[in-house]
C-alpha positions in Angstrom: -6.5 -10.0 18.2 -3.3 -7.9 17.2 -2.3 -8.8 21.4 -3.0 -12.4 20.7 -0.6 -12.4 17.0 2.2 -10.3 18.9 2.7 -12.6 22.0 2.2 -15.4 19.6 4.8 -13.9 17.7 7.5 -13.4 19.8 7.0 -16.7 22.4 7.9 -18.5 19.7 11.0 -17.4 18.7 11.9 -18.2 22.7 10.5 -22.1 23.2 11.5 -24.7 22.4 15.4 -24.3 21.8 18.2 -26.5 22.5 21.5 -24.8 22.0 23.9 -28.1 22.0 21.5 -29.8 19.7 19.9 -27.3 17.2 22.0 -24.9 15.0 20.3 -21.3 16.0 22.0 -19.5 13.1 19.5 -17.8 10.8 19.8 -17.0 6.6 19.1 -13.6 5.4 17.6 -13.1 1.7 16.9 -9.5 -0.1 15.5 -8.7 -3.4 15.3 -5.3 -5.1 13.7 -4.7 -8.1 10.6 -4.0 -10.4 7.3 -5.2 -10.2 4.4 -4.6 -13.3 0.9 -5.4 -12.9 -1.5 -3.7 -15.7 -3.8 -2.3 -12.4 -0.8 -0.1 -11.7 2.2 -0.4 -14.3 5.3 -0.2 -13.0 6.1 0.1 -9.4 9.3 -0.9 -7.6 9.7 -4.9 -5.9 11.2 -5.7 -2.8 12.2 -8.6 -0.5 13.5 -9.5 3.1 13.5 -12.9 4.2 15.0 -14.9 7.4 14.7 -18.5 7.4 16.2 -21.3 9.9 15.5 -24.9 9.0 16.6 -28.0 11.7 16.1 -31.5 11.7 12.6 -31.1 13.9 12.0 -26.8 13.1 11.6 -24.8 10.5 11.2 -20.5 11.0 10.9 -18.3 8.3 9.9 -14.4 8.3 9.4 -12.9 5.0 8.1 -9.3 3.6 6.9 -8.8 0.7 6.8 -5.2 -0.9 5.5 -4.4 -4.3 5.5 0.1 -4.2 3.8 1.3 -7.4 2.4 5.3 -7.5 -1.2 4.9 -6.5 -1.2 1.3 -5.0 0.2 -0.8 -2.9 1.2 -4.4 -1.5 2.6 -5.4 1.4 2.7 -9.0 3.4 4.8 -9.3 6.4 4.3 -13.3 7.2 5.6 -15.3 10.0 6.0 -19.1 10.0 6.9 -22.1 12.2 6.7 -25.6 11.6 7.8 -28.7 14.0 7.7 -32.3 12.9 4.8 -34.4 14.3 6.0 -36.5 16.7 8.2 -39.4 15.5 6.6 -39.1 11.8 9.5 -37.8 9.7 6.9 -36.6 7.1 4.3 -35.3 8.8 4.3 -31.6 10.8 2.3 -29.4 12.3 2.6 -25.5 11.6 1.4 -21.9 12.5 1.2 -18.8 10.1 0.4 -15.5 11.1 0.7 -12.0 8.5 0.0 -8.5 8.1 -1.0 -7.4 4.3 -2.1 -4.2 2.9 -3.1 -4.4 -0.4 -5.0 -1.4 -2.0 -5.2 -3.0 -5.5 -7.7 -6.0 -3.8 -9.1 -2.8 -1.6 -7.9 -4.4 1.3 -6.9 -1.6 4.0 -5.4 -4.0 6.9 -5.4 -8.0 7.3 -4.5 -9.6 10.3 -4.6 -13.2 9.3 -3.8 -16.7 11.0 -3.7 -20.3 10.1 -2.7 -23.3 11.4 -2.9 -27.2 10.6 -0.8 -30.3 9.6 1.1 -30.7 6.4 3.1 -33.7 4.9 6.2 -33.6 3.2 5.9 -35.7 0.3 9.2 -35.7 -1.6 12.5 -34.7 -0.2 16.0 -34.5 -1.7 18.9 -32.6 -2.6 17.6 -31.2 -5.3 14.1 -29.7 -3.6 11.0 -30.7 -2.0 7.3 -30.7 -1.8 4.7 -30.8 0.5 1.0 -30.4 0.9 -1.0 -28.5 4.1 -4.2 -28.4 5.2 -6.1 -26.9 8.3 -8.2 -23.5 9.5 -7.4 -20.4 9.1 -9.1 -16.7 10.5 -8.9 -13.5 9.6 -10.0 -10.2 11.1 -10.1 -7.6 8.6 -10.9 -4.1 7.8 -12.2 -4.8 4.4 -13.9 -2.0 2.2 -13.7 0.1 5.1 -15.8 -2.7 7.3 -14.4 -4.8 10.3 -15.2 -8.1 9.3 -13.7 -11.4 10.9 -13.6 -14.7 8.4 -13.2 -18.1 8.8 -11.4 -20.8 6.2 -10.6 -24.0 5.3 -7.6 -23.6 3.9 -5.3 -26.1 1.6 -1.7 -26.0 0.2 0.8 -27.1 -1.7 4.6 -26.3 -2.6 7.2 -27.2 -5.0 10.4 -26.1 -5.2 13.6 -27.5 -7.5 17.1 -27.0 -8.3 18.9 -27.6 -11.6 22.5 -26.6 -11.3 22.2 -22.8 -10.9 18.8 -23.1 -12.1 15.9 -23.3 -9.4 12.0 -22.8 -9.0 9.6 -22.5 -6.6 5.6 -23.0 -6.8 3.1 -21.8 -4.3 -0.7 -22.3 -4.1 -2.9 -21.9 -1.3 -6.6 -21.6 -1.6 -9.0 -19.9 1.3 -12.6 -21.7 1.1 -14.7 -19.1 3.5 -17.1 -21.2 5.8 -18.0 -18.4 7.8 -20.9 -16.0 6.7 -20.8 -14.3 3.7 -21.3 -10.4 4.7 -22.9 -8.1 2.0 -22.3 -11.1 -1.0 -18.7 -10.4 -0.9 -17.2 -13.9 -1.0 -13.6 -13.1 0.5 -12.8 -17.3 -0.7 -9.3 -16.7 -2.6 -6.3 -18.5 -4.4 -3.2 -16.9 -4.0 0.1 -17.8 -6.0 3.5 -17.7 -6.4 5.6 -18.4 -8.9 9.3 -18.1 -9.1 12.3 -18.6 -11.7 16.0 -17.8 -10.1 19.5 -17.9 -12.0 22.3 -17.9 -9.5 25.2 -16.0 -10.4 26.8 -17.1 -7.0 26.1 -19.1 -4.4 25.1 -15.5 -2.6 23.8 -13.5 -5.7 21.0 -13.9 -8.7 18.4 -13.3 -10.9 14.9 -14.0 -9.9 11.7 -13.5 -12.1 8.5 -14.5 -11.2 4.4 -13.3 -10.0 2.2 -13.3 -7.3 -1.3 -13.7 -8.1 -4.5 -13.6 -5.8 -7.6 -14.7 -7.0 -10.6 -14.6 -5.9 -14.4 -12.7 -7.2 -13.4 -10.1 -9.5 -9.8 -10.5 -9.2 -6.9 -8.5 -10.8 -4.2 -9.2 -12.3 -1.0 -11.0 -11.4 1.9 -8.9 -10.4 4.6 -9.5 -12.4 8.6 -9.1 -11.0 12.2 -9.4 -12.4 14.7 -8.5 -9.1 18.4 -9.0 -8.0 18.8 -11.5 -5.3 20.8 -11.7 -2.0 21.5 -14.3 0.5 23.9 -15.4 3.0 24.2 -16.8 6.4 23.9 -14.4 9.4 26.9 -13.8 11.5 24.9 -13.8 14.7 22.6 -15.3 16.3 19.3 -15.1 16.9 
């Protein structure tokens, strides 16, 4: 499976291009910061993100980092997203990611889902949209390889006021496959996300991630300094 992710992965950074119509040029975001969560107190937060939206596409890499002394949380996520056919709302989309998270006892996930979503409202000032489809992982979870299969759903929100913006996130797992040992890996995870822009290249952001699921933890709280700007090349 980590052969399938990887060529999946990289062949789609190469199809489906067109140079004279599409603008290639990617936008880089970084965070640094602190993250508390009352599993592990403080720890230190970071960010990397690089994002390319056209009229028909939309790429975005993103890792996550959250570092504390005797846990850690990591997420490197890969998505792409095309427009269905001639609907303007509708698109299909793939997500693959990496996480490591010790505080959920999760060693290694490699984890995949795909589906159709629908861009419901679309302006200036943000948009929202709701996803649904499958999604798979293949895990080494409490020390067992275990491979799981989802429903998943989705929504997002995001909104800007001035230099005031937000950004929601829920998705929610529902396992279909077999439960292994009566550990139920169904889970909502969330996002949450408050920024003040200083600049149109530099701000505040505070915010959580939570993920939810049969004895879940806490949310991990995070207050970090934001970064973005255009890349100079292209990718």
């Amino acid at each position: 499976m980590k052969k399938i992710f990887i060529i999946f992965f990289f062949t789609s950074f190469i199809i489906g291009h067109d140079k004279i119509k599409e603008n290639l040029k990617w936008k880089q975001y970084f965070r640094l910061g602190t993250v508390f969560s009352e599993n592990s107190q403080l720890g230190i937060a970071g960010y990397t993100r690089l994002k390319r939206t056209t009229e028909s596409t939309f790429k975005d890499v993103r890792f996550f980092s959250h570092l504390y002394e005797n846990n850690t949380e990591l997420k490197l996520r890969y998505k792409s997203s095309q427009r269905f056919l001639s609907f303007q709302s509708l698109y299909s989309f793939n997500t693959l990611y990496y996480e490591k998270n010790s505080i959920l006892d999760v060693n290694l996930r490699y984890h995949l889902n795909q589906g159709l979503g629908v861009i419901i409202n679309k302006n200036a000032f943000g948009n929202a949209t709701i996803e649904a489809g499958t999604a798979f992982d293949n895990s080494d979870y409490l020390n067992t390889e275990q491979k799981t299969t989802y429903a998943r759903s989705a929504i997002s929100f995001d909104r800007a006021f001035q230099s005031i913006s937000t950004k929601v996130e829920v998705d929610y797992f529902y396992q279909i496959s077999e439960i292994y040992d009566k550990i139920n890996l169904s889970r909502l995870e969330l996002l949450n996300e408050f920024e003040w822009g200083f600049s149109k290249q530099i701000g505040l952001i505070a915010g959580f991630t939570w993920t939810m699921q049969k004895n879940y933890k806490s949310p991990s709280c995070f207050i970090t300094i934001s970064y973005k700007d255009p890349l100079s090349w292209v990718i």
